[in-house]
C-alpha positions in Angstrom: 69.6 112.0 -11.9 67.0 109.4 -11.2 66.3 106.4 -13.2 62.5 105.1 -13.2 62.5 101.4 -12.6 59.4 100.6 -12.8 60.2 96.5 -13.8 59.4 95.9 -10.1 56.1 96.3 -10.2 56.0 94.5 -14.0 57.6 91.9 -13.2 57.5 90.5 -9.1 54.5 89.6 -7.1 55.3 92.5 -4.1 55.2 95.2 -6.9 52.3 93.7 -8.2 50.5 93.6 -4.6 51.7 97.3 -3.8 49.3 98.3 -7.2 46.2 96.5 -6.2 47.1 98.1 -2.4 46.8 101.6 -3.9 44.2 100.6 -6.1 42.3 99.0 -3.4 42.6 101.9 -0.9 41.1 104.7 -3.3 38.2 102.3 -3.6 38.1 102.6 0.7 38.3 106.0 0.2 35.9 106.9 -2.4 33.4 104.1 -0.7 33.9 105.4 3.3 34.1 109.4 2.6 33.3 112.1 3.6 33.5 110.9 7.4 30.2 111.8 9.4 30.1 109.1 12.4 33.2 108.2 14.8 34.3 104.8 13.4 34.6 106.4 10.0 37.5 108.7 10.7 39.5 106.0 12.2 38.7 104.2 8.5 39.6 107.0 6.8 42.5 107.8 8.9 43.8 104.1 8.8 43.6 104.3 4.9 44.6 107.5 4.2 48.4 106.8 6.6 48.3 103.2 4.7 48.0 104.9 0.9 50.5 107.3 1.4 53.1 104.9 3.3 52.5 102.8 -0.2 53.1 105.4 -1.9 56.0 106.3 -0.5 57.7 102.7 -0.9 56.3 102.7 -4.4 58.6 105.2 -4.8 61.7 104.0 -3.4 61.5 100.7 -5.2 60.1 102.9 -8.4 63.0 105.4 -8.3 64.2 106.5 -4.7 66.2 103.2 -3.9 69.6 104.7 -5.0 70.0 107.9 -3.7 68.0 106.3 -0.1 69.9 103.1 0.5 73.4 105.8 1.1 71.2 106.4 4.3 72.3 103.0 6.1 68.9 102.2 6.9 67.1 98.5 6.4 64.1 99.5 3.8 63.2 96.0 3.8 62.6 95.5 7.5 61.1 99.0 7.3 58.7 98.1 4.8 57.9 94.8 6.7 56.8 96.2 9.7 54.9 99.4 8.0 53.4 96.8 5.9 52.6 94.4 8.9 51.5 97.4 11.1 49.3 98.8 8.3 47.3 94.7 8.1 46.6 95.2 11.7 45.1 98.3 11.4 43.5 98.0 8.5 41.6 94.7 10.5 40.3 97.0 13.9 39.2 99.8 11.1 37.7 97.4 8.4 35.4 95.6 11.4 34.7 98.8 13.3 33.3 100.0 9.8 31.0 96.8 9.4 30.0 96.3 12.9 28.4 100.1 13.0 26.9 100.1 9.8 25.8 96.7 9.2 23.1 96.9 11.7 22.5 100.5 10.9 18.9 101.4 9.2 19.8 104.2 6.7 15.9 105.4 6.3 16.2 108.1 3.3 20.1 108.1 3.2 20.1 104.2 2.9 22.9 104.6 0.1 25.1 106.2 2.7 25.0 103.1 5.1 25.4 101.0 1.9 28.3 103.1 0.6 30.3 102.7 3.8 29.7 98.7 4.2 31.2 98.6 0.5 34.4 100.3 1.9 34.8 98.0 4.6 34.5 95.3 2.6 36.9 97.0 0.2 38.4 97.3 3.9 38.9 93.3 4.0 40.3 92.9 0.5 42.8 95.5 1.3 43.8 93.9 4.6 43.6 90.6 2.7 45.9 92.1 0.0 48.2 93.8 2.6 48.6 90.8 4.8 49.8 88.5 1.7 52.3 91.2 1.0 53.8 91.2 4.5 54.7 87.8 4.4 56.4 88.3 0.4 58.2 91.0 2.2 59.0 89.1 5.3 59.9 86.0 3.2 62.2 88.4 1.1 63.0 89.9 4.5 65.0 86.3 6.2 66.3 85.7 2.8 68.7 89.1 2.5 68.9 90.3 5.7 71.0 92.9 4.7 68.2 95.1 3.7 68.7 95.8 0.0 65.7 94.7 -1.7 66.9 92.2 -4.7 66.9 93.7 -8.2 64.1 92.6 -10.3 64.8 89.6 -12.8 65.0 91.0 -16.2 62.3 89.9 -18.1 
């Protein structure tokens, strides 16, 4: 039986960055889809492996961290380095998304170009957001190695 423990993302500032992640990244996708011109797809692709990778820690830490940490696997440095990995991608797709549409003269579909400089910029909050929480997870990281995230104070 699973337990939902969803005090993580009430009460600590990773959980908290993990929501406006997800929040963030259906803003990039909404703003940068459907994908028409090359640097778009690698936008969309970037965000798309990002969201669900969020998702899918979201769920350890919201009710997967029991039954997964019997696996003998570090989740912590796992999450570090998906969440490090996803700020450097999130950087080459958020400025391939501005440098080809900020000079870009939309003529009759001038919202489209508009619409797809919003999601990079979206694109930079999220990388923004991502990169602050690689280094709570890497500060978290160095101070249990062990890999079991610390339970959440009890509010």
């Amino acid at each position: 039986m699973l337990e939902l423990k969803y005090e993580y993302f009430l009460a600590t500032w990773p959980g908290r960055i993990k929501c406006g992640e997800l929040f963030l990244a259906l803003f990039c996708m909404m703003c940068g889809a459907p994908a028409y011109e090359g640097p778009q797809h690698w936008f969309l692709l970037v965000v798309a492996l990002a969201f669900l990778g969020t998702i899918f820690f979201s769920l350890y830490y919201l009710c997967l961290a029991e039954p997964l940490n019997k696996l003998q696997v570090n989740w912590l440095m796992m999450e570090f380095w998906f969440t490090a990995g996803a700020t450097f991608f999130y950087f080459t797709a958020f400025v391939a998304m501005l440098a080809h549409f900020s000079e870009m003269d939309g003529g009759d579909y001038q919202y489209w170009v508009d619409s797809n400089i919003a999601a990079g910029v979206f694109g930079l909050l999220n990388d923004v957001v991502y990169g602050l929480g690689a280094y709570l997870i890497y500060v978290e990281w160095k101070a249990n190695p062990s890999g079991v995230a610390a339970p959440a104070p009890v509010v």
